[in-house]
N, C-alpha and C positions, 0 to 999 in steps of 0.2 A: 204355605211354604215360605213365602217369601218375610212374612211375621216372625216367623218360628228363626229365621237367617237375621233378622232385622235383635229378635231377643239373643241369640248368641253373640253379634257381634256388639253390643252395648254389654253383657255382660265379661268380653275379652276386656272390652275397655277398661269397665271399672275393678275388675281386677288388675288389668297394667298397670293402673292410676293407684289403683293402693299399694302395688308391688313399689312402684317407684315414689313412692311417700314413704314407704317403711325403708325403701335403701338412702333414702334422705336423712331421714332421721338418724340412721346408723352411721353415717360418714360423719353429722354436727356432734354426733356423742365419742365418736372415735376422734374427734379432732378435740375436743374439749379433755374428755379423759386426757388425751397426749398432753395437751396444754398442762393439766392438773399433775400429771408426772412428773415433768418436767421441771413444773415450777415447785415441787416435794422434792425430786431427788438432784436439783441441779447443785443445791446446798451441799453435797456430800463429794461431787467431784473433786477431783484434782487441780481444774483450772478456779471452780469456786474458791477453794481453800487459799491459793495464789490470791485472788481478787480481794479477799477478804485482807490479809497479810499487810497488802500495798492499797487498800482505801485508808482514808485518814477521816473523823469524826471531827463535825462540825464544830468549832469551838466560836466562831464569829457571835458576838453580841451575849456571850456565855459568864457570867460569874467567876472569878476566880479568886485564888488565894495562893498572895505573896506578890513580886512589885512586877507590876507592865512592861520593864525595862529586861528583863531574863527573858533570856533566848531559848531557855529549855523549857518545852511542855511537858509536865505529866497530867494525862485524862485519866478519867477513872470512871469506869462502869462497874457499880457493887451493887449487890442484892440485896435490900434491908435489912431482910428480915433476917438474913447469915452470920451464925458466929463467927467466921472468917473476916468479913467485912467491918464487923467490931472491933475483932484483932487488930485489922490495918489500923485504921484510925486509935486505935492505946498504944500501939507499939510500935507499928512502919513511921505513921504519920507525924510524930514527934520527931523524928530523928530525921527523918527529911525537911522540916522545918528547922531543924538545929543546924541542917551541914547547906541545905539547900536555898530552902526559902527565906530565910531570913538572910543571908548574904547576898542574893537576889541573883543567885545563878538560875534558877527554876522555877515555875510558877505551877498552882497544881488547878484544875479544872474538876471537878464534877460531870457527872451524864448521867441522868435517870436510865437507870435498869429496869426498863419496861417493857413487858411484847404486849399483840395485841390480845391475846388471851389472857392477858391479867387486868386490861382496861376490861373487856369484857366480865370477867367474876369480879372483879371491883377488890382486888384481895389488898396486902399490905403493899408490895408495893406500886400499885396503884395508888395509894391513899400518902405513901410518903412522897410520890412523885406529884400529884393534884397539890399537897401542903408544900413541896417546894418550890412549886410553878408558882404556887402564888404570892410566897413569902419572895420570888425574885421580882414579881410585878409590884407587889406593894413598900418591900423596904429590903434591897439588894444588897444593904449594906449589914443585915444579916446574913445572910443565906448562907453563912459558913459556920458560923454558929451553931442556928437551926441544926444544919447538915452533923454536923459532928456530934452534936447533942444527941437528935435521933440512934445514928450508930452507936457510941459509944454508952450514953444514959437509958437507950431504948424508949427515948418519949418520942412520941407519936400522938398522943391527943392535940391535935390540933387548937381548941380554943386557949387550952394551957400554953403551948407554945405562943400564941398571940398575944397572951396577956405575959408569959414574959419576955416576951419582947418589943413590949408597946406597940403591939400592930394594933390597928384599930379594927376593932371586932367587924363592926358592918361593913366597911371593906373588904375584911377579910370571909365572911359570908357570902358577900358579891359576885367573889371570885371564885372561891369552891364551887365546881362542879357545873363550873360557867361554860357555854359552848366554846367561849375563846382559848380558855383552860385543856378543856378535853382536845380541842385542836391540837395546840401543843404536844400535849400528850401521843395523838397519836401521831405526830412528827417524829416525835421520838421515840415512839414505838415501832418506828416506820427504819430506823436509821438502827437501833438495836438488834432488827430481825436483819437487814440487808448486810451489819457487819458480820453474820453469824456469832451473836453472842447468846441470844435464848438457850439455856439450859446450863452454860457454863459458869455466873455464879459471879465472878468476879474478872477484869481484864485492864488490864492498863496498856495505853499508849505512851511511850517516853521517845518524843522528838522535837525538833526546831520548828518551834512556829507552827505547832501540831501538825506538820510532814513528815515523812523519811523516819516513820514510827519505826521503832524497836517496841515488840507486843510480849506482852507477860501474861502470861493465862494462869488463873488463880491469885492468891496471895502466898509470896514467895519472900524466902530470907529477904532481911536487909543487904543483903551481899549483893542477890542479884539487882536490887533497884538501883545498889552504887555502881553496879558494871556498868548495866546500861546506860545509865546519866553520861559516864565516862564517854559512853561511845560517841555521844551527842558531843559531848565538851571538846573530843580532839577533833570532830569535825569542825567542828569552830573555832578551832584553833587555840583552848583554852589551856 
C-alpha cells in the first residue's frame, strides 16, 4: 500500500514539474513574441513617426560637398540602384550647386542607403555602400566624385572605379569586405532602419548644422528643395 502511495505521489510530482516547465516555457515565448511585436509594429505608430520626423542623421566625421563654412545642411539617403536617385544627381543636384553650393550657403552630405537585409544578400546597394566606405578611408577627397559617377554614369565596378581614380588597387582590396568596412556598414544600417527609411527609396534632410531638419520623402521639384533651404535661411537670419 504504502509503495503503491509512495509511486502516486512521485508520479503527482513529475507531472507538476512538467506542468510548471511547460507554463515556463510559455510565459519566455509570450514575452519574446511581445518583444518581436513590438519591435515590428512600433515603426508604424504615431509616436514612431514623430520620433523619426525630429531625429537628425549623424553627419559628424562624414564627407561632404561644397564649403565648411555654410550653415545649411542637406543629407541625402538615395537608393543606387533608383532611377530617381539618378534624376537627383542630373537635375536637382546641379542646380543646387549653382544657387546653393557654390555660393556657400549650403553644403550637401551623402548617407549610404542601406538596411540590414541588403548587407545580408549582398545586393547593389550593399556593394555601392562597401565601394564607398572605402573609397572614404582610402582617398576622401574623391568620394563625390565616385558618388556621382555611380548615380548618374551607373558604374559600379569597383576596380574600374579605382583605377580611375588612382586608388591604389591593393588597398583598395584590403578594404573591400574588411570586418572594419562591414562594421561601418552596419552602423549605417543601424541608423537607416532606426530613421525609418527602409523601403522608401530616397529622403533628404535640409537643416542647420544637420538639426531642426525640414524631411523630404522621395525626389521632389526643384521648388520644393528651394522652399525648404528658404525655411533654414530665414531662421538664420539670411
Amino acid at each position: 500500500m504504502r509503495k503503491k502511495t509512495r509511486q502516486r505521489l512521485k508520479l503527482c510530482l513529475l507531472i507538476s514539474a512538467i506542468a510548471s516547465f511547460l507554463a515556463f516555457v510559455l510565459v519566455l515565448y509570450t514575452i519574446d513574441y511581445t518583444k518581436q511585436q513590438f519591435a515590428e509594429n512600433i515603426f508604424d505608430t504615431p509616436y514612431a513617426h514623430r520620433l523619426y520626423k525630429s531625429s537628425n542623421p549623424n553627419i559628424k566625421d562624414q564627407p561632404y560637398y561644397g564649403d565648411a563654412k555654410a550653415g545649411i545642411t542637406i543629407v541625402a539617403f538615395m537608393d543606387a540602384s533608383s532611377e530617381a536617385s539618378g534624376d537627383f544627381i542630373g537635375k536637382i543636384f546641379p542646380l543646387l550647386k549653382k544657387d546653393y553650393f557654390d555660393s556657400r550657403i549650403a553644403r550637401f552630405y551623402h548617407k549610404p542607403y542601406i538596411s540590414i537585409r541588403d548587407i545580408e544578400e549582398r545586393n547593389i546597394n550593399f556593394e555601392a555602400s562597401m565601394i564607398l566606405e572605402c573609397i572614404k578611408k582610402i582617398k576622401k577627397e574623391e568620394y563625390y566624385a565616385v558618388y556621382i559617377n555611380m548615380l548618374l554614369k551607373n558604374i559600379t565596378d569597383g576596380r574600374r572605379i579605382a583605377y580611375n581614380h588612382k586608388i591604389p588597387i591593393a588597398r583598395y582590396n584590403e578594404c573591400m569586405y574588411s570586418n572594419e568596412a562591414l562594421k561601418s556598414l552596419y552602423k549605417n544600417a543601424l541608423e537607416t532602419e532606426s530613421l525609418g527609411i527602409v523601403g522608401i527609396g530616397q529622403r533628404f534632410y535640409i537643416g542647420i548644422e544637420g538639426r531642426d531638419n525640414t524631411l523630404l520623402g522621395g525626389v521632389q521639384p526643384y521648388e520644393e528643395f528651394q522652399q525648404a533651404i528658404r525655411q533654414q535661411e530665414a531662421k538664420v537670419g539670411r
